[in-house]
C-alpha positions as CSV (number, residue, x, y, z in Angstrom):
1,X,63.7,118.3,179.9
2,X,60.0,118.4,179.2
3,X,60.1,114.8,177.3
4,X,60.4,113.4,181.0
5,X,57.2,114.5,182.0
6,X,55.5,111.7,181.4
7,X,57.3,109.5,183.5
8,X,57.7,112.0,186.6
9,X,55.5,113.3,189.3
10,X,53.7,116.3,189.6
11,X,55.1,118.5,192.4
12,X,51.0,119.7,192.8
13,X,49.5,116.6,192.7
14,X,51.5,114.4,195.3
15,X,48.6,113.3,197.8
16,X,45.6,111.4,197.2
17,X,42.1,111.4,199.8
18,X,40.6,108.1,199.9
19,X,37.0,107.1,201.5
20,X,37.5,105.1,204.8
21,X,33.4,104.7,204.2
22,X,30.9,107.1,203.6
23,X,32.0,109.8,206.7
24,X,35.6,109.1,207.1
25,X,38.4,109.4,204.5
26,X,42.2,109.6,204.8
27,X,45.5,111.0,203.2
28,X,48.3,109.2,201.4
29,X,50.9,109.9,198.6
30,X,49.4,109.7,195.3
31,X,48.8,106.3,193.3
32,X,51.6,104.8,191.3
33,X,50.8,105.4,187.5
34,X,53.8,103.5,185.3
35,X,57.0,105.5,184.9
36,X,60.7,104.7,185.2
37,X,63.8,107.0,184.6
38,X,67.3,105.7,184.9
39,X,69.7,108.0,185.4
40,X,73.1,105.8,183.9
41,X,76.3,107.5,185.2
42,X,79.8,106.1,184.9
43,X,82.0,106.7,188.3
44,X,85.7,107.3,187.3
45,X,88.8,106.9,189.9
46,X,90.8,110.0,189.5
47,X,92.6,109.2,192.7
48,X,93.2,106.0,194.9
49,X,89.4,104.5,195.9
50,X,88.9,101.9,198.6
51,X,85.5,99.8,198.6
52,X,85.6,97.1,201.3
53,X,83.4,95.1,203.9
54,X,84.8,93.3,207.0
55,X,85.6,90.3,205.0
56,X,87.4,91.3,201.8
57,X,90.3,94.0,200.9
58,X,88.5,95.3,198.6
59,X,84.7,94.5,198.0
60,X,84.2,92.2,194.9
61,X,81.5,89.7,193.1
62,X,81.6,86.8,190.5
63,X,80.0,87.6,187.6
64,X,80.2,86.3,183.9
65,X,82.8,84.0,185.2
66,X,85.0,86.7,186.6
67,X,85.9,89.1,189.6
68,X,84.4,92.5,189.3
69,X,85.2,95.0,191.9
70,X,81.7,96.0,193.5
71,X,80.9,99.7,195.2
72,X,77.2,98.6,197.0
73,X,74.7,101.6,196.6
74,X,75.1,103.2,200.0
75,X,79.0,104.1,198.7
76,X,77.4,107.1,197.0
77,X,74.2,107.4,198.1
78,X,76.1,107.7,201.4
79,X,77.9,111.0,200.3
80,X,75.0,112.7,198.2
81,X,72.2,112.2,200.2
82,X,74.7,114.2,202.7
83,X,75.4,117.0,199.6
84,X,71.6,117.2,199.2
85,X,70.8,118.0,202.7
86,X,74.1,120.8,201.8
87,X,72.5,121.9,199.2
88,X,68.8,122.4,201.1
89,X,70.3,124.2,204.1
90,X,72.6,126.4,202.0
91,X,69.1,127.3,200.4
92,X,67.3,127.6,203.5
93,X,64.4,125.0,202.6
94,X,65.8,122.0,204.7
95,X,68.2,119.4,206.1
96,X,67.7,120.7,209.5
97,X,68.6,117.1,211.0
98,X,72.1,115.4,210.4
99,X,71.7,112.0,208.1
100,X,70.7,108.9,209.6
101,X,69.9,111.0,212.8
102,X,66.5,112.2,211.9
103,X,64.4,112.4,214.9
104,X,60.5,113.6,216.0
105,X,59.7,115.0,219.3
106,X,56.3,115.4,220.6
107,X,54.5,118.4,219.0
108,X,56.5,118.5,215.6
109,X,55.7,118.1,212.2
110,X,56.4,115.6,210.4
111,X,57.7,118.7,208.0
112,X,60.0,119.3,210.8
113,X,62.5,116.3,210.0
114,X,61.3,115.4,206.3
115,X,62.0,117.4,203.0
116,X,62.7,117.3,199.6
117,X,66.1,115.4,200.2
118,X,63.6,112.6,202.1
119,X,61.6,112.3,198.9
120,X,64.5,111.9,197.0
121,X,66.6,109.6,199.1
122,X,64.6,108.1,201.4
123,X,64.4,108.6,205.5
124,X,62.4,107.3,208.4
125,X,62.0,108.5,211.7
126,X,60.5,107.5,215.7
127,X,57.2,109.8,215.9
128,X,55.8,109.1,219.8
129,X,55.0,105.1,219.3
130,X,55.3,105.0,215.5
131,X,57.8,104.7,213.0
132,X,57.6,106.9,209.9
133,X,58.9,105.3,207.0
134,X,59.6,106.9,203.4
135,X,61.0,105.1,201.0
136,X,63.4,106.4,198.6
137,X,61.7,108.1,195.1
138,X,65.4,107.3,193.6
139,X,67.1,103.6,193.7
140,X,71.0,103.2,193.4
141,X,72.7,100.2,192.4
142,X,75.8,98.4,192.7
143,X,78.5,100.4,190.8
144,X,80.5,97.8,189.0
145,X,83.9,98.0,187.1
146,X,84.3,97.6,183.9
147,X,87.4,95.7,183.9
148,X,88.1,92.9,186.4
149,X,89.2,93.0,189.5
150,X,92.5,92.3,188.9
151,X,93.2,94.9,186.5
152,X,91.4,97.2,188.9
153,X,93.2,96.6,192.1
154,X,96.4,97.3,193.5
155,X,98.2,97.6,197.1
156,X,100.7,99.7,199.4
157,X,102.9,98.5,202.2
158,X,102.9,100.6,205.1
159,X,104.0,100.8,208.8
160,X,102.8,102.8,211.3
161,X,105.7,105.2,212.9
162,X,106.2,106.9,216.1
163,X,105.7,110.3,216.2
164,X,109.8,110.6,216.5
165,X,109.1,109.2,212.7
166,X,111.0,106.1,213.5
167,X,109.5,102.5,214.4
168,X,111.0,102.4,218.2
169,X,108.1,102.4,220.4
170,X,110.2,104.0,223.5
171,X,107.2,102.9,226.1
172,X,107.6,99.6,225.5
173,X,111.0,100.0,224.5
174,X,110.8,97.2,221.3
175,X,110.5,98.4,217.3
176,X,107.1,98.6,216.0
177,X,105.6,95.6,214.2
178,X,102.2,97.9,213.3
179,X,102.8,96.8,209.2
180,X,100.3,96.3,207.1
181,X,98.7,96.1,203.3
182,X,96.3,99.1,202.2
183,X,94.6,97.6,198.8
184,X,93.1,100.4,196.5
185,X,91.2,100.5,193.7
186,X,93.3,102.7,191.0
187,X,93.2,105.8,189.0
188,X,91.7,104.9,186.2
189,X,88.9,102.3,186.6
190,X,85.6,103.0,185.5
191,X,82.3,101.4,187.0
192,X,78.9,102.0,186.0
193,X,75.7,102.8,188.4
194,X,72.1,103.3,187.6
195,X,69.8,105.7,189.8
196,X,66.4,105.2,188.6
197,X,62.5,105.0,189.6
198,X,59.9,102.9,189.7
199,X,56.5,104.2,188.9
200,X,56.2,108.3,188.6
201,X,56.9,108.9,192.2
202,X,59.8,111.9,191.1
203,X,58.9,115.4,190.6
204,X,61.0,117.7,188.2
205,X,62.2,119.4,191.3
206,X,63.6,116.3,192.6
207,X,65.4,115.2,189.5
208,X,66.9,118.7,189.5
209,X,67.9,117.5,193.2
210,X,69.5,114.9,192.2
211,X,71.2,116.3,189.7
212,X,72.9,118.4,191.7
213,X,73.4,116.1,195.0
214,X,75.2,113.4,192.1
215,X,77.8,116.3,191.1
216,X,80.9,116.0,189.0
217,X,83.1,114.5,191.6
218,X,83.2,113.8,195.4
219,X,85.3,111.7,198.2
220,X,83.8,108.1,198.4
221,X,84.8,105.0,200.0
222,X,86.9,104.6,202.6
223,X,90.3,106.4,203.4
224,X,89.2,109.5,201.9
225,X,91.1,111.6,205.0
226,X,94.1,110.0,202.4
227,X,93.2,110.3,198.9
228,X,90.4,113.5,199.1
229,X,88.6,113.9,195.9
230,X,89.2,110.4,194.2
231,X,85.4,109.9,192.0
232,X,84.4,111.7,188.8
233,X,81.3,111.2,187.6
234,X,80.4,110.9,183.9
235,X,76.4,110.7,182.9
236,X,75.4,108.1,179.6
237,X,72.5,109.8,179.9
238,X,68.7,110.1,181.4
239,X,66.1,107.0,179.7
240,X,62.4,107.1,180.2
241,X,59.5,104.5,179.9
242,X,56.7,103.3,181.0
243,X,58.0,99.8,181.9
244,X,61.7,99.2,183.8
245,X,64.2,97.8,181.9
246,X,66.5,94.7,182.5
247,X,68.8,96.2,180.5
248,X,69.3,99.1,183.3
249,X,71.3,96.4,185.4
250,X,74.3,97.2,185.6
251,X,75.2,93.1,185.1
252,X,73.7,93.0,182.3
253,X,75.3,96.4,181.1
254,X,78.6,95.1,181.9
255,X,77.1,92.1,179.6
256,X,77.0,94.1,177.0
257,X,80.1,95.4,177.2
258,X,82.3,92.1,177.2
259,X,84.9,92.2,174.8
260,X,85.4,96.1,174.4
261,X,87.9,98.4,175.8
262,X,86.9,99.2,179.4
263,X,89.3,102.0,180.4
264,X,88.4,104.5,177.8
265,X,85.5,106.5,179.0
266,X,83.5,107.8,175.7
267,X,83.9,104.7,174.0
268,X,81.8,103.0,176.9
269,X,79.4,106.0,176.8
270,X,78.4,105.4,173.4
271,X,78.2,101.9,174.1
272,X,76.1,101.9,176.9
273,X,73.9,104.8,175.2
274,X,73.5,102.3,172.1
275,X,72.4,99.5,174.5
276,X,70.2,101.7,176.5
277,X,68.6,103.8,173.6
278,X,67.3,100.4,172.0
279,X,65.8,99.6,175.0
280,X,63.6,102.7,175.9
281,X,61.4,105.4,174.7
282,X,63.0,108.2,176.0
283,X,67.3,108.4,175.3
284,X,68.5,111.5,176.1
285,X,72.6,111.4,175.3
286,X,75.1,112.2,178.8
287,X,76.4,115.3,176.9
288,X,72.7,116.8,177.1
289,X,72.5,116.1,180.6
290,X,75.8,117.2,181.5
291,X,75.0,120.4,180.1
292,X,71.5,120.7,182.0
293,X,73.3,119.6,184.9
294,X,76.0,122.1,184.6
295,X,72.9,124.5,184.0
296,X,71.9,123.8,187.6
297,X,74.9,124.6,189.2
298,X,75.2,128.1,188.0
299,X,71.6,128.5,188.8
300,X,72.2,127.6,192.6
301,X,75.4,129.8,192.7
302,X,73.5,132.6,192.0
303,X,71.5,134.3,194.7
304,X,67.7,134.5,193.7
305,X,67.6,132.4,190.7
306,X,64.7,131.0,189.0
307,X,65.9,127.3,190.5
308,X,66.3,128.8,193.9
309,X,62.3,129.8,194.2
310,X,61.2,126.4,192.7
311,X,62.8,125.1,195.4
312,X,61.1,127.9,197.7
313,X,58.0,127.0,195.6
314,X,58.2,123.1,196.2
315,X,58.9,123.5,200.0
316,X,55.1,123.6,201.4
317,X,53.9,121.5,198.9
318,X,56.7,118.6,200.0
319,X,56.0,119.5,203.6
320,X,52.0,119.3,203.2
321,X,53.0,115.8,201.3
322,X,54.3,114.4,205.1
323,X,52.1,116.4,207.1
324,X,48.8,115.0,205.8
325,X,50.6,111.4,204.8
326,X,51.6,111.4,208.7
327,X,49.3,113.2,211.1
């Protein structure tokens, strides 16, 4: 993948000293030079999916004069932010906090809470009367279907029994009336996400990351105690430029796709490649990807592989990256 170089980060050159005046000087992450990659993935139901907010059965929006069902970012960003921190500590170069409880006691580092899974995803922390922010070297988006709503959504009736597996309630001695509607999203439906950067703020090692944390298929949503592994995750492929695209919206990828079949899975590949190739000066097809990405995983299932000491490799230099940003 060394075509991407020119819109990722340098895993040696990450910090920049600037003057505070002719004594002093200070530490921060290196300056922004113009970059994006999008990382376009379709998200396929293979089992029973439930998306929702406190409002709504199953989250939706209004767009191009219809319903679309709508998974907000932290749906998957949720779940592989969680398998990169896996993935760190099963290499022994991180995620030595639980997510979203990353905490800094007097004393520590900085490089104590905050690895490569920070610069990929995101984190912040309480440091004595500071807050350390990082933001995210990676941006989901909405994942939206590509069919409407009501073609995507269906519902179950259920009660909840008794343990005696019948609806008597012998406490209160009356029959249950615990009946309700579970609406799901079915097997079947295909959305499409884009994960992608603004400026060169991603090292190769971190898009190897991600890579990885994205997978081929995961639990997501709620109910996944009921359905287990119910996402599998196609990639259109990886586009690079020096400018971001409108066209890396999903909207305005579903745009593109009005009209067209939106159940069968390569035909909205090759659409969506076609749209995005136009669009960019770096198209590398999902099939490529998938390959590299498949690549990855037998590299990190084998004990001392080349990937497993750029990882080793990367660890100090991400660490000095928060240190000196921090302290």
């Amino acid at each position: 993948m060394k075509a991407l170089a020119p819109y990722l980060a340098s895993i040696d050159g990450l910090t920049t000293e600037s003057p505070i005046d002719d004594k002093k000087s200070y530490i921060h992450p290196k300056l922004k030079n113009l970059g994006s990659v999008s990382l376009v993935l379709i998200r396929e139901a293979v089992a029973p999916v439930v998306f929702r907010n406190a409002e709504q059965e199953i989250t939706d929006i209004e767009w191009l004069d219809d319903l679309y069902v709508r998974a907000v970012p932290n749906k998957f960003k949720y779940i592989e932010r969680n398998r990169g921190l896996q993935i760190l500590r099963a290499l022994g170069v991180g995620g030595r906090l639980p997510q979203n409880k990353t905490v800094l006691y007097k004393g520590q580092n900085p490089s104590d809470a905050f690895d490569l899974n920070t610069l990929v995803f995101g984190d912040s922390a309480n440091y004595d009367n500071r807050v350390l922010p990082v933001r995210a070297a990676v941006n989901y988006s909405d994942a939206l279907s590509l069919l409407p709503k009501d073609k995507c959504v269906d519902e179950t009736f259920h009660n909840r029994a008794m343990e005696d597996g019948t609806l008597f309630d012998a406490e209160s001695k009356k029959n249950s009336d615990n009946l309700f509607t579970r609406h799901f999203i079915k097997p079947g439906t295909l959305m499409v996400q884009v994960l992608s950067t603004r400026g060169q703020v991603l090292p190769e090692i971190g898009l190897k990351h991600l890579l990885l944390s994205v997978g081929m298929a995961g639990s997501y949503g709620g109910q996944t105690s009921v359905t287990g592994i119910n996402i599998r995750t196609h990639v259109v492929g990886l586009y690079g430029g020096k400018f971001e695209q409108a066209i890396t919206s999903p909207y305005e990828l579903l745009r593109g796709l009005q009209g067209r079949d939106g159940s069968d899975v390569l035909a909205a590949k090759a659409r969506l490649h076609e749209l995005l190739q136009a669009a960019h000066d770096l198209a590398i097809q999902g099939d490529e990807v998938a390959a590299w990405q498949a690549d990855l995983i037998a590299a990190f299932n084998q004990s001392g592989s080349e990937l497993e000491q750029q990882y080793k490799q990367a660890q100090p230099k991400v660490a000095g990256l928060f240190d000196q940003w921090f302290q």
